[in-house]
VEXPAFI-571894 format. One record per residue (C-alpha): residue in three letters; x, y, z. Coordinates in steps of 0.5 Angstrom, whole numbers, padded with zeros to 4 digits, always signed. Layout:
BEGIN
AlaXYZ
...
END
This chain:
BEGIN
Unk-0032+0008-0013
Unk-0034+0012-0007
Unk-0029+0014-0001
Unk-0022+0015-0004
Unk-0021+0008-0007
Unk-0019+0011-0015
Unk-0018+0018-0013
Unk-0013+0022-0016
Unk-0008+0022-0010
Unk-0008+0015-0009
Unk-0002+0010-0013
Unk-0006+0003-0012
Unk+0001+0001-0015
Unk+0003+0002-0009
Unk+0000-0004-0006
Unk+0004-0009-0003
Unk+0000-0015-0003
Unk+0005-0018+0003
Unk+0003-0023+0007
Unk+0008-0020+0012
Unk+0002-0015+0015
Unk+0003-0012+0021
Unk-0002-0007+0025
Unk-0001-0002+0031
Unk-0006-0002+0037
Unk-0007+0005+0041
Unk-0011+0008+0045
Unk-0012+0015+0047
Unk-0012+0019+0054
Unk-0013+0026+0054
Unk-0009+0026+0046
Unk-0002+0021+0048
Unk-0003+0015+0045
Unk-0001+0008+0049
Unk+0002+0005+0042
Unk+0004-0003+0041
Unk+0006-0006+0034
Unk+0004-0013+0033
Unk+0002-0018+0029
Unk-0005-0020+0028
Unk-0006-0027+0029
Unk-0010-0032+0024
Unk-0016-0034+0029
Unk-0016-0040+0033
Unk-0020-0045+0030
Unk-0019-0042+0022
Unk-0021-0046+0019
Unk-0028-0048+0022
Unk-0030-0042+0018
Unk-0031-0040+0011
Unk-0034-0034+0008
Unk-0040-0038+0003
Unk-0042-0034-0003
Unk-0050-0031-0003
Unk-0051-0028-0010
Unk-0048-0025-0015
Unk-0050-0020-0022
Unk-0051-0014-0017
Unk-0049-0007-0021
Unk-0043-0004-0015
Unk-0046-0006-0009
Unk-0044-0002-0003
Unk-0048-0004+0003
Unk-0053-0008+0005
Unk-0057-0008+0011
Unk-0064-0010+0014
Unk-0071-0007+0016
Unk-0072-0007+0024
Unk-0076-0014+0026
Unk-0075-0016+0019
Unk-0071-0024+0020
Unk-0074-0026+0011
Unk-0070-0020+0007
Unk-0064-0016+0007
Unk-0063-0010+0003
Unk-0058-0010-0002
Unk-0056-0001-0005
Unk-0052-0002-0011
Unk-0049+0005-0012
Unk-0052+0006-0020
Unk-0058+0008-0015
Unk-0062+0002-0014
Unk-0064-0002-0008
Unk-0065-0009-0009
Unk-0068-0014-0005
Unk-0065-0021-0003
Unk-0070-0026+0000
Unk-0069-0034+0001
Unk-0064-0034-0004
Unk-0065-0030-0009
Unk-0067-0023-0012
Unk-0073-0019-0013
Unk-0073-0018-0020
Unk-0076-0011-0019
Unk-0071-0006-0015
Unk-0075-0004-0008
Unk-0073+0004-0010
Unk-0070+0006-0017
Unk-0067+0013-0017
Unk-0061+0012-0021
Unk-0065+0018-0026
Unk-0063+0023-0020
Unk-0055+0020-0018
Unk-0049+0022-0020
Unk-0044+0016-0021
Unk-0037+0018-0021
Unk-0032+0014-0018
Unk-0034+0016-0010
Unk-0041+0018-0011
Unk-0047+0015-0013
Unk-0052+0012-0010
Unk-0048+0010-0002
Unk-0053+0010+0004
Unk-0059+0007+0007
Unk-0062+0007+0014
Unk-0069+0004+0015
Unk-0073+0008+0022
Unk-0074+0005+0029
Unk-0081+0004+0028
Unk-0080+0001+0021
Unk-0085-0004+0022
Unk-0091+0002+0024
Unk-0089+0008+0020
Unk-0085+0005+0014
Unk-0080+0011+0013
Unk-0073+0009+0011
Unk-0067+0014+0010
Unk-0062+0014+0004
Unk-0056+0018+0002
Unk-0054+0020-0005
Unk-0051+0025-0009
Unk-0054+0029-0014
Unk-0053+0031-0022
Unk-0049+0036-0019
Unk-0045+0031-0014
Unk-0049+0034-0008
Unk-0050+0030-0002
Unk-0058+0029+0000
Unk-0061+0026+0005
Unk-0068+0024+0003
Unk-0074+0021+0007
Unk-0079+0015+0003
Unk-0084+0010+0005
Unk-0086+0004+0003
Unk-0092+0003-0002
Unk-0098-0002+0000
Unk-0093-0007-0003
Unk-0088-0009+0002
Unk-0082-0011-0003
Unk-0083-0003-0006
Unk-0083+0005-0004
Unk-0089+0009-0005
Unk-0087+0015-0009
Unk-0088+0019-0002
Unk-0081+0023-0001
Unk-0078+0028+0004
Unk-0071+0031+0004
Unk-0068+0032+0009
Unk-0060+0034+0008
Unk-0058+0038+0003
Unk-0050+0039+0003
Unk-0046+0043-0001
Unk-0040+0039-0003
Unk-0034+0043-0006
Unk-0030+0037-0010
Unk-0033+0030-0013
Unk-0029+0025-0007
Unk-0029+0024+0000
Unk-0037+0024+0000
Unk-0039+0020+0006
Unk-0044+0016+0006
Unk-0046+0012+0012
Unk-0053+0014+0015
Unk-0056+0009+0021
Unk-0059+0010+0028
Unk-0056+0011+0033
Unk-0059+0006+0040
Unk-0062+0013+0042
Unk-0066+0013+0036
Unk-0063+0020+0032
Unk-0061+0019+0026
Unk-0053+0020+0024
Unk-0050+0022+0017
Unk-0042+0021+0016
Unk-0040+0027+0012
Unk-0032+0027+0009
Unk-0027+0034+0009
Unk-0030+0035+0002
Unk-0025+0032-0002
Unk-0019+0034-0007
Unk-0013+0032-0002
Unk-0010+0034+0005
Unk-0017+0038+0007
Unk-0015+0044+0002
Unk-0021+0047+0006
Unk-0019+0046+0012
Unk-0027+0042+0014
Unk-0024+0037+0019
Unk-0023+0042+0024
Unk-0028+0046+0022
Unk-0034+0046+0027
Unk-0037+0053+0023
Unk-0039+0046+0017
Unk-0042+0040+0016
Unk-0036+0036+0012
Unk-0031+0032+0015
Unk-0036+0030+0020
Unk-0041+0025+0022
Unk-0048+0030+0024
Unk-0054+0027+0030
Unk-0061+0029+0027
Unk-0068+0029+0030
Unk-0072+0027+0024
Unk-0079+0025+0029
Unk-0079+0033+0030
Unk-0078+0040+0027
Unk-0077+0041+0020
Unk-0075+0038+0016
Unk-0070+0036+0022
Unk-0070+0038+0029
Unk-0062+0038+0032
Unk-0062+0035+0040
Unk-0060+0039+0045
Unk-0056+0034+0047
Unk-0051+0035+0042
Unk-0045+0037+0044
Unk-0043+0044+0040
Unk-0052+0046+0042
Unk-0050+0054+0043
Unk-0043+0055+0042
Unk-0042+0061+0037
Unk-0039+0059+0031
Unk-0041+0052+0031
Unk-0046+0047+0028
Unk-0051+0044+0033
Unk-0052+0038+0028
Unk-0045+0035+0029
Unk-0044+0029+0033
Unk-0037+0028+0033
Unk-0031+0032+0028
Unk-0024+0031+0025
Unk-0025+0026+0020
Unk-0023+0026+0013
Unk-0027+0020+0010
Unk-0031+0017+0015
Unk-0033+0010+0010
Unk-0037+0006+0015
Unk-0039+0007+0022
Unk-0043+0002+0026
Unk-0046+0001+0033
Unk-0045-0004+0037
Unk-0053-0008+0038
Unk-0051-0010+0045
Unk-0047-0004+0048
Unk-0049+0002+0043
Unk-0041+0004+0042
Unk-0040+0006+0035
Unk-0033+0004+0032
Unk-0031+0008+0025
Unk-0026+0007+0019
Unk-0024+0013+0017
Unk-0020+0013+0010
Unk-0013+0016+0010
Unk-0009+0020+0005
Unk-0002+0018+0004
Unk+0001+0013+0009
Unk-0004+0010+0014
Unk-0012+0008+0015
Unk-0015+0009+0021
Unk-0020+0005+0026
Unk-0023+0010+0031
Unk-0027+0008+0037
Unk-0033+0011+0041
Unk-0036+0010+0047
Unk-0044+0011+0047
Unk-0046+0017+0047
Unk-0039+0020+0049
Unk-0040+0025+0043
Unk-0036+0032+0042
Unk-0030+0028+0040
Unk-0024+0031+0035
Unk-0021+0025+0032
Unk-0015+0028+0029
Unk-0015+0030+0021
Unk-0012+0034+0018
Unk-0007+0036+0025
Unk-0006+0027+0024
Unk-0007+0021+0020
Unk-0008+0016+0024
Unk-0003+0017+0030
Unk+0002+0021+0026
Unk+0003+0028+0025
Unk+0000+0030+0018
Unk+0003+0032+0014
Unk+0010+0031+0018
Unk+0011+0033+0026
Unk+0011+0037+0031
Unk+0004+0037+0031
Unk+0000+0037+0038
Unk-0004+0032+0040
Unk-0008+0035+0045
Unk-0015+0034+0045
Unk-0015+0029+0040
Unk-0019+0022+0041
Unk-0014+0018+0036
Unk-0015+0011+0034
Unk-0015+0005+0037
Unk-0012+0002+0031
Unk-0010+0003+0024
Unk-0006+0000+0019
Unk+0000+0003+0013
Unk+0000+0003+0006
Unk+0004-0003+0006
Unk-0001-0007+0006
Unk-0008-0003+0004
Unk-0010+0003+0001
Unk-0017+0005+0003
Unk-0020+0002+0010
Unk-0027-0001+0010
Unk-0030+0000+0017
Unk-0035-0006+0019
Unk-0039-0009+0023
Unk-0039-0012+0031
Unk-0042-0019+0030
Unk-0047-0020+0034
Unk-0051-0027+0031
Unk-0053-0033+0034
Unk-0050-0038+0029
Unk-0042-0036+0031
Unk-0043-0034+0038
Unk-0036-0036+0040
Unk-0035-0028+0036
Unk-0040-0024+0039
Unk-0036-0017+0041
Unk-0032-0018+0034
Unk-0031-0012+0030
Unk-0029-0013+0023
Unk-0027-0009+0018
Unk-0022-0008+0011
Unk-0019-0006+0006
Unk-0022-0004+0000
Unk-0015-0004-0005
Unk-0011-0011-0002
Unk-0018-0015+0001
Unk-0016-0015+0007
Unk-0020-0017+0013
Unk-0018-0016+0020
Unk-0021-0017+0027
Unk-0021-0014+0034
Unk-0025-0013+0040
Unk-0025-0007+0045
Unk-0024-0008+0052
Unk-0024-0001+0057
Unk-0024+0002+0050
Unk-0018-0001+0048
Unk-0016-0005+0042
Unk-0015-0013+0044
Unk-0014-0020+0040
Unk-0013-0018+0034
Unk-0013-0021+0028
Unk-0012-0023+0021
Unk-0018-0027+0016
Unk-0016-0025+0010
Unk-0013-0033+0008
Unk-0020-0035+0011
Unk-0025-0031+0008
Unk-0024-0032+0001
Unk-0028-0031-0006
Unk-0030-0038-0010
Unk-0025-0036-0014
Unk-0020-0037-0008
Unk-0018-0029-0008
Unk-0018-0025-0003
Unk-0024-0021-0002
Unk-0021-0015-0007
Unk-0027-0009-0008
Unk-0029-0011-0001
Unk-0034-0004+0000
Unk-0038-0005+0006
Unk-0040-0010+0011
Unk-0047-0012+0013
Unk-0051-0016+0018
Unk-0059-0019+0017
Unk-0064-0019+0021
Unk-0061-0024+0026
Unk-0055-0021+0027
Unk-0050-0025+0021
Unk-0044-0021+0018
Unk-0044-0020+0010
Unk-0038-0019+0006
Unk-0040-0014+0000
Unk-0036-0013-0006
Unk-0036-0007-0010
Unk-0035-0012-0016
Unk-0043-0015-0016
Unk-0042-0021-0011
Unk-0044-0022-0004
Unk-0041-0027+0002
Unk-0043-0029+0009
Unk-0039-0031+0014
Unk-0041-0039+0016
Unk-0038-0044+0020
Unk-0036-0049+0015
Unk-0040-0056+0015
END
């Protein structure tokens, strides 16, 4: 499982299953954080909604997104190293690109990201991001074939990264509303970022990166960056201090981007950024989540910290999610959802002046068929409309509906 779910340095035994959840809301200014615990709410009118069963018999599923423009499909990425094609109920029976021959599979790798081009619809690109046989990260350009349900052999690396450990891989790619191209990179893996990647701007790991793949070769870096020009520094790297970032997402309206980082031993975090507002240092490993790591003093200053997080009490493993923005739930529109991967968890917030509000708790909302939560709950995922996917990573996939 990619992200840190079954490492090593995790006890999932740990994990209470406790309906007595409780998660604290913070925000930063200038490194101090104005924290308030409380306990998310079940939402108003819960029972109005259901999270309705899409298909099932995918091989890991871990992402699921859409092309551009595209209201008929959405693309499924299984971690074995195949895309599948989901349209009007059912699934293609031939994957839309297989490069399983050329992944590794270990518990964090695999098959993890895709991305389709801005310009899709005339240029044909699309983006993914795999780990090697030598459980390297690359990030490959391909193009559609003639036949639109299929990529051509055509291909183009873009990234390659060196990666010290088997885990804390990343993943997540996805243009930004500015049309560049952003990677989430993890520390480098083993435990506690033996490395020290996170702080570490001289590296690619531990960091989410901004790539211009229209220029240079095979990428250009934008000047905008906010590291360009500093001595020691990485032009590519948007943001740092991140420890696993497992799923970012910008919103379609504002174009704010919301991460989940994966924590270590005590707390998972939700961290925030306003659009365009790189350069931030969101904390890891001087802090996990809003707590000195791995005991205090620590000093907070110049730190973004997260605008929520949640202890191990009731998850072990964050799975960052997706603002709704469709038109079927309007009532939810600027609804961030996001989850956990270990318990099933699932929660809501929005962000109001950069601040957390209205939090909330689905998880005895949006269950399986079977009735559990939604355990293995590895990425979340919108269509082409703008409508909310819950994937699993154990084959199934969900929607978020009003109930009839």
């Amino acid at each position: 499982m990619p992200r840190g779910r079954l490492s090593r340095e995790r006890s999932i035994t740990r994990i209470a299953l406790s309906i007595l959840a409780w998660l604290t809301l913070a925000s930063c200014d200038n490194g101090t954080a104005r924290t308030a615990s409380t306990s998310p709410r079940v939402p108003p009118s819960s029972s109005e909604y259901a999270a309705a069963f899409v298909v099932g018999g995918l091989s890991s599923p871990l992402d699921l997104t859409s092309a551009p423009g595209d209201t008929s499909r959405v693309f499924i990425v299984e971690k074995t190293g195949t895309i599948r094609i989901w349209r009007r109920g059912a699934l293609n029976a031939r994957p839309f690109l297989d490069v399983s021959d050329r992944v590794s599979t270990g518990s964090e790798q695999g098959l993890l990201g895709l991305a389709f081009h801005p310009q899709y619809a005339s240029n044909g690109r699309f983006y993914v991001d795999y780990t090697d046989r030598s459980g390297d990260t690359r990030v490959v350009e391909f193009t559609v074939s003639a036949n639109p349900d299929s990529a051509s052999a055509i291909e183009r690396e873009i990234l390659f990264v060196d990666q010290p450990y088997a885990n804390h891989n990343g993943g997540q790619i996805a243009f930004g509303p500015d049309g560049f191209l952003y990677v989430a990179l993890g520390d480098g893996g083993s435990a506690e970022d033996p490395q020290g990647n996170g702080q570490n701007l001289g590296t690619l790991l531990g960091k989410i990166l901004r790539l211009d793949v229209d220029s240079g070769t095979p990428y250009a870096i934008p000047p905008s960056n906010p590291f360009v020009g500093r001595a020691g520094a990485r032009g590519e790297i948007w943001s740092y201090g991140l420890r696993n970032p497992w799923r970012f997402a910008f919103d379609a309206l504002t174009g704010d981007m919301m991460i989940g980082d994966v924590g270590q031993y005590a707390w998972e975090e939700i961290d925030y950024e306003s659009a365009g507002q790189g350069g931030r240092n969101y904390g890891w490993r001087r802090m996990e989540g809003t707590h000195c790591f791995p005991n205090p003093p620590c000093d907070p200053t110049g730190l973004t910290l997260p605008v929520a997080e949640y202890g191990h009490q009731v998850g072990c493993s964050v799975t960052g999610g997706k603002i709704y923005r469709g038109p079927a739930l309007p009532e939810l529109s600027g609804v961030y959802f996001y989850g956990d991967y270990c318990t099933g968890l699932v929660r809501s917030l929005r962000i109001e002046g950069g601040v957390a509000t209205d939090p909330h708790d689905w998880t005895a909302v949006l269950r399986r068929r079977d009735g559990g939560a939604m355990q293995g709950l590895s990425s979340f995922g919108t269509d082409g409309k703008g409508e909310l996917y819950l994937v699993l990573l154990g084959g199934e996939v969900y929607r978020l509906e009003r109930k009839p």
